[in-house]
C-alpha positions as CSV (number, residue, x, y, z in Angstrom):
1,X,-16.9,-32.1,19.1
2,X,-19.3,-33.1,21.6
3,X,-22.1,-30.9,20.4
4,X,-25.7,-31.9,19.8
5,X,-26.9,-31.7,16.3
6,X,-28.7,-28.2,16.1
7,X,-25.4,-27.1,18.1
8,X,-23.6,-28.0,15.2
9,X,-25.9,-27.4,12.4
10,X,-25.8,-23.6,14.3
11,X,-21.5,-23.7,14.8
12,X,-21.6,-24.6,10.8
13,X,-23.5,-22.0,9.9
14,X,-21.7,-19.2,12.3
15,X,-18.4,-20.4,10.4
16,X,-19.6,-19.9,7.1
17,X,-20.9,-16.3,8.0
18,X,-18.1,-15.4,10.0
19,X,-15.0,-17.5,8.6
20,X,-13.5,-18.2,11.6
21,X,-12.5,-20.9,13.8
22,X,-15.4,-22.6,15.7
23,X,-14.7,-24.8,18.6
24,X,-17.4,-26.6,21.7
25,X,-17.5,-23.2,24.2
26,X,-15.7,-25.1,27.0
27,X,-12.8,-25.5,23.9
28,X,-13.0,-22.1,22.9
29,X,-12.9,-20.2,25.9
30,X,-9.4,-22.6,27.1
31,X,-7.7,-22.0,23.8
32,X,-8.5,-18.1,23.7
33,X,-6.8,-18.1,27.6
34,X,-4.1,-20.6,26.6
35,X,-2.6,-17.7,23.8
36,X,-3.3,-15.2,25.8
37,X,-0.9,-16.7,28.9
38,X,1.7,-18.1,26.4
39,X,1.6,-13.8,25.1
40,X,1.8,-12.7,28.4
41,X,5.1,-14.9,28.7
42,X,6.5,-13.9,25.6
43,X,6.3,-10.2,26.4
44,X,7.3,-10.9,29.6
45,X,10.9,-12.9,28.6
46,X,10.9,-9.6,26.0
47,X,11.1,-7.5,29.0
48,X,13.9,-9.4,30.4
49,X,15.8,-10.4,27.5
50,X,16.1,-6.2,27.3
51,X,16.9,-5.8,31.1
52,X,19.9,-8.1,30.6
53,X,20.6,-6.5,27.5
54,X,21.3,-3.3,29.3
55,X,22.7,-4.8,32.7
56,X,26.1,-4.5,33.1
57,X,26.6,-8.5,33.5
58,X,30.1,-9.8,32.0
59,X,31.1,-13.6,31.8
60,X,29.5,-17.2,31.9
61,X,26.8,-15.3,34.2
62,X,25.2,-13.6,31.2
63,X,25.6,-16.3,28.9
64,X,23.8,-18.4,30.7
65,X,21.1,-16.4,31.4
66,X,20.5,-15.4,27.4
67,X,21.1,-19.2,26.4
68,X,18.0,-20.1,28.9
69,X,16.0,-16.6,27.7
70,X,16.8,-18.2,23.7
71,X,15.8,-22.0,24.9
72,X,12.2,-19.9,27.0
73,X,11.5,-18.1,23.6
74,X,11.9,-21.2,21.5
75,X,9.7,-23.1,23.8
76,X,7.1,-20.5,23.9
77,X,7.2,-20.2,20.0
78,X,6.7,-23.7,19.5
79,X,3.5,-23.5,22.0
80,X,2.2,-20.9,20.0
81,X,2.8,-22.5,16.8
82,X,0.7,-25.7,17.7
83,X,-2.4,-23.2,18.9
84,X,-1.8,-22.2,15.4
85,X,-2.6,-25.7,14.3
86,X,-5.4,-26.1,16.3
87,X,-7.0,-23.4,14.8
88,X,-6.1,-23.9,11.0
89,X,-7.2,-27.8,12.1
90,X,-10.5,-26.1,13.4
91,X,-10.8,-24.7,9.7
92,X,-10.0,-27.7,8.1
93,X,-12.4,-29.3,9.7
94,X,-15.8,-26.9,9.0
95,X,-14.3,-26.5,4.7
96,X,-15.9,-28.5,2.2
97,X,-13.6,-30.0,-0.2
98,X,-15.1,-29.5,-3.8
């Protein structure tokens, strides 16, 4: 995890008083902006998905577009999904196994 011992003597402790994920700073600060960007997306392709819901848009035209917005949202789901997994890996990793 590329900290030095009292770094992760101190990390250890913080997650057993908080209960949270602890990762290296450098890790924790990309992650945090990583979710929030891949959010940022997701509302945006919300916003859209609703502007073409409302657009008066007939044919192969709108189809298209709502087959790429499904494909974008599936995409961004399965990003989010393996933050997810980093995290609950993070936990894993500070829980002691009776």
């Amino acid at each position: 995890m590329a900290l030095t011992p009292s770094g992760w003597v101190a990390a250890l402790i913080r997650h057993r008083l908080q209960g949270k994920p602890t990762f290296a700073s450098g890790e924790a600060v990309a992650l945090l902006a990583i979710q929030g960007e891949v959010r940022r997306i997701g509302v945006n392709v919300n916003q859209i998905a609703r502007a073409l819901n409302t657009a008066v848009i007939e044919g192969k035209v709108l189809d298209l577009e709502v087959a790429y917005l499904d494909a974008l949202s599936t995409e961004l789901r399965a990003h989010m999904s393996t933050l997810r997994e980093a995290f609950e890996g993070n936990l894993a990793y500070w829980a002691v196994e009776p």
